[in-house]
N, C-alpha and C positions, 0 to 999 in steps of 0.2 A: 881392871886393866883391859885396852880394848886391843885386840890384836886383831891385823889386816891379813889376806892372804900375799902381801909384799913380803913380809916378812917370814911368816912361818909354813912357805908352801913352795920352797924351791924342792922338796924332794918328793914331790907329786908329776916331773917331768914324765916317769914311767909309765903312771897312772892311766890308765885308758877310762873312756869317757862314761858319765854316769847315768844308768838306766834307773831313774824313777820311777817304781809299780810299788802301786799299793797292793803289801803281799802279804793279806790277813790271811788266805786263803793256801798261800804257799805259788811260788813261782820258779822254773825249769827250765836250764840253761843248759848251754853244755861249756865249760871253759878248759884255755889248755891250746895246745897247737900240736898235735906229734912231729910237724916240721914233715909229713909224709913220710914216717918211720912204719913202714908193714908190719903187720898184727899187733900194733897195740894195745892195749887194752884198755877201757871206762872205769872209774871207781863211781859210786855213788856217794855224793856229799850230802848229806841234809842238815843244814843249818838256819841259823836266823840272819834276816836279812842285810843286817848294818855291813858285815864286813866281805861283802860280794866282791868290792874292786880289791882287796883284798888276796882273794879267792884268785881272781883273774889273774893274777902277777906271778902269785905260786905256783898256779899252773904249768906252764908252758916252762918253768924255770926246774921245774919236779919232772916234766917230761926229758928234761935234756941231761936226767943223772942218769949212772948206770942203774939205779935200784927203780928209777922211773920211766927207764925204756922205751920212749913212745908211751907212756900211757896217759889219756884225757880224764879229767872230770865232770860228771853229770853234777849238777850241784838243782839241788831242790831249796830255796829259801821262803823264809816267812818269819809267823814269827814265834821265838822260843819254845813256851810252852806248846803251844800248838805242835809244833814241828815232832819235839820231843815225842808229846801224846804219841801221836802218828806213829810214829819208832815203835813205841811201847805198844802199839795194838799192830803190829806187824806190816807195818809199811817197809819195802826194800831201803840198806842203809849199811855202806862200808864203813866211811866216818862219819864223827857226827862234830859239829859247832857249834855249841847253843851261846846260850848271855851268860848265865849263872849257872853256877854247878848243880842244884835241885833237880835242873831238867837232865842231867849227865846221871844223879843219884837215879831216878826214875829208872831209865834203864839198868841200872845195875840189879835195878828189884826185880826188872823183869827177865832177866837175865838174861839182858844181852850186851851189857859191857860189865867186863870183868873187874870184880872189886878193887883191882891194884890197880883200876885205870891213872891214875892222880901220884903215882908214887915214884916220878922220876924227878929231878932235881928242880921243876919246875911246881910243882905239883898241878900236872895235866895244865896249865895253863899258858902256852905259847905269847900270847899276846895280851895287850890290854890297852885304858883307855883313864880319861877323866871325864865327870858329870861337869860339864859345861852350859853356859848361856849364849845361845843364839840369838839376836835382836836382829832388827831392820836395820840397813844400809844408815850411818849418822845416828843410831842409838837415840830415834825420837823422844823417848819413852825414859830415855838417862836411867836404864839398868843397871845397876854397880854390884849389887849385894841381894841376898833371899831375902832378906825386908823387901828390897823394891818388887820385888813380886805379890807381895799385899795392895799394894795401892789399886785405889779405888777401879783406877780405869784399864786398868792390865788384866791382859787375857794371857793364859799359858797355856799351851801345845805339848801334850808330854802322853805316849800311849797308854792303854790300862794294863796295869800289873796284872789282872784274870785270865791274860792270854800272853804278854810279852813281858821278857825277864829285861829288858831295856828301864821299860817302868819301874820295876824296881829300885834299879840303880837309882834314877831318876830321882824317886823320894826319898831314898837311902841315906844322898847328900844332904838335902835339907835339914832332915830329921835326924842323923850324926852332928852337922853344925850345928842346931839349937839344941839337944842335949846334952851335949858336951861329950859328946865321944861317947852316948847311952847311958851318962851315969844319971840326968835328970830326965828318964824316959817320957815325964808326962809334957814335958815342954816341946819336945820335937813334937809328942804326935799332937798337940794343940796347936804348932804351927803348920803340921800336915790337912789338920783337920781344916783352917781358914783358906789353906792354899787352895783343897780339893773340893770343899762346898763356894767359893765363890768365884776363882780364876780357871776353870777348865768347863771352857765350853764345849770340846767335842772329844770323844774315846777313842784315838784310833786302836786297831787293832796290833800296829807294830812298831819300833823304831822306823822305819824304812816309811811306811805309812802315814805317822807323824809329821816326818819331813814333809811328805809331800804334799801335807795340809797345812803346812805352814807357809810354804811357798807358793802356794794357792790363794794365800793372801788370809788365810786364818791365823786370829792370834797375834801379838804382841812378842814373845817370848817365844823357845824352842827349848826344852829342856833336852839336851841329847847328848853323845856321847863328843870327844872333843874331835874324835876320828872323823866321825860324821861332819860335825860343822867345818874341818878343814877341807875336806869333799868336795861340799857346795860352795865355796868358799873359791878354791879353786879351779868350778866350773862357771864360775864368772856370776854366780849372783848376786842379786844386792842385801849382803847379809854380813855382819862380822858376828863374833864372837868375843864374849866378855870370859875374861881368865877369874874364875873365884877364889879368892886366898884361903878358903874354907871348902876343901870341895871332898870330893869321895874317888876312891880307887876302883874300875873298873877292872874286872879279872875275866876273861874268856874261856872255857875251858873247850878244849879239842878233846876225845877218845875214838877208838877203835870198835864197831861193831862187830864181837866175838863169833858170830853166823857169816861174816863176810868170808863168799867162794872166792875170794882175793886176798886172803886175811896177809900173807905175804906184802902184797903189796900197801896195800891199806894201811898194814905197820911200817912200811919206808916211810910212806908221805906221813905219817904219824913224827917220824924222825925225823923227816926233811925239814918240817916246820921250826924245830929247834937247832938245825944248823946253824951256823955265822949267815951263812948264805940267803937261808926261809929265815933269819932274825931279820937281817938289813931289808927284806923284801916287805915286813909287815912295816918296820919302821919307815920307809920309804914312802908306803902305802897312808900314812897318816897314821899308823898304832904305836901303842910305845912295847916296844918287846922288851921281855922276862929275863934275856941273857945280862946281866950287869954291866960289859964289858960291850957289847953290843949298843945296850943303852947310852951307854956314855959318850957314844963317838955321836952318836944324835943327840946330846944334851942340848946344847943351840937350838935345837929344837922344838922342846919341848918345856915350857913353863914350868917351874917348879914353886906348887902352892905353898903356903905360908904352913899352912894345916891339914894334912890329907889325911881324913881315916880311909879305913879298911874292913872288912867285913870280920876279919877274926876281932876288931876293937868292941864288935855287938856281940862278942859271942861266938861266931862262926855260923854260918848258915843252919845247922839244924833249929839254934836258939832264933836266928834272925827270923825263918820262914812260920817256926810255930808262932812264938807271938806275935808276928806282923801281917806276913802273907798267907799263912794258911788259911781254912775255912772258915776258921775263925777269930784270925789274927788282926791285931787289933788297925791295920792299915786297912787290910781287905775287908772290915765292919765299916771302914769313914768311907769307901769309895764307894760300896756298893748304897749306902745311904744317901750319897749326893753324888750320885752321875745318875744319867738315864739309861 
């Protein structure tokens, strides 16, 4: 199904405009407005780069509660894993945003978010998203379905799961829709395997980076999140996005860095993000938020697939990461075999 930004991008009016950087390396913002409220105060955000504008919106909307005071945030983005790492080898970090909860586990091993981060009604995850199809402006290419990603002459844009938790998601879908929700594992990763030895010509380092190789005119296809292609979609590029009736759930996870000299405030915006108020801001923003009741008033909004798995349908992430993503799981064995 091909969706225009006519139709599914009247609540991106809010939305301020999009900075495009390729942010393998991590990139440093400051978002937020105190409105010139004296003593303020910075939190440190480090997350990955997809959901910035995002970031932007809750800002300034965090600063104008009483638990938000005047206070701005520093936001350091890139992408996931990377970022994570960084945390875990002691780079500064009040909250933290990654893709996938793995990079949120990380820190808890290292001890610096607290085990019960995930155990409020949401389980740590404020917002979320669908694996979607980005094509060129008129759908040259007649993308409908993950088969047409095989064809001979298609090139796909999707970053490398060794440094971005985006990636993941990315081949997550596929490889759910062709084994049927993990029950015939060798079928997904035989259709992951034709996807990633002959359709990906280049490895960006991040969602954010991806994008902005696609729109550079690399590639055929965007495998990204739905958030993202309503984005670009809305800043007027020549791009739509194809709705998959087969696609995968997107889960975000936010926590608290237990060292934060802020830990106070660090835990409001922690809270803020799952008010009515931080819900309608991320859904606003292009994300579909985790409140039910939230969700629903944006259902017009947002497509609902035929067939969506989920990460607890493979198991839940410890199962997902060992046999797929880790060292030596059996995705991260096909990609490091056919990419450069």
């Amino acid at each position: 199904m091909r969706h225009s930004s006519r139709y599914l991008l009247t609540t991106f009016a809010a939305v301020g405009s999009l900075v495009l950087a390729a942010c393998g390396g991590g990139s440093s913002d400051t978002v937020g407005d105190s409105g010139g409220s004296s003593g303020g105060s910075a939190l440190t955000l480090v997350g990955y780069a997809v959901p910035k504008n995002g970031w932007d919106a809750i800002a300034p909307a965090f600063a104008e509660t009483e638990n938000g005071d005047g206070t701005s945030i520093n936001a350091d983005y890139g992408a996931s894993g990377n970022q994570s790492r960084k945390v875990a080898d002691g780079a500064p970090a009040d909250i933290v945003n990654f893709s996938v909860e793995p990079d949120v586990t990380r820190l808890v091993k290292a001890g610096k978010v607290d085990e019960d981060w995930n155990q409020n009604a949401y389980g740590g995850v404020p917002f979320g998203s669908v694996v979607t199809l980005v094509v060129r402006e008129g759908n040259p290419k007649n993308i409908q379905t993950w088969d047409d990603l095989l064809k001979p002459d298609v090139q796909v844009i999707s970053p490398s799961p060794l440094s971005s938790g985006s990636a993941k998601w990315n081949l997550l879908a596929p490889y759910a829709a062709k084994s049927n929700g993990g029950q015939d594992k060798q079928a997904g990763l035989d259709y992951v395997q034709q996807l990633v030895s002959g359709h990906f010509p280049v490895q960006p380092e991040s969602g954010r980076a991806a994008t902005e190789a696609f729109l550079q005119g690399q590639g055929d296809v965007l495998l990204s999140y739905e958030n993202e292609a309503l984005l670009i979609e809305q800043q007027g590029e020549k791009v739509e996005h194809i709705d998959v009736a087969d696609t995968f759930r997107i889960d975000n996870p936010v926590a608290v860095v237990n060292s934060s000299s802020q830990l106070d405030k660090a835990n409001a915006l922690n809270d803020f993000v799952y008010t009515d108020e931080g819900q309608r801001i991320w859904a606003e923003a292009g994300f579909r938020p985790t409140n039910p009741e939230i969700a629903a008033e944006f259902s017009d909004k947002f497509f609902t697939p035929a067939n969506l798995h989920t990460i607890d349908d493979l198991g839940g992430w410890d199962t997902v990461d060992a046999e797929l993503f880790g060292d030596n799981g059996a995705i991260t064995t096909i990609y490091k075999e056919n990419t450069r």
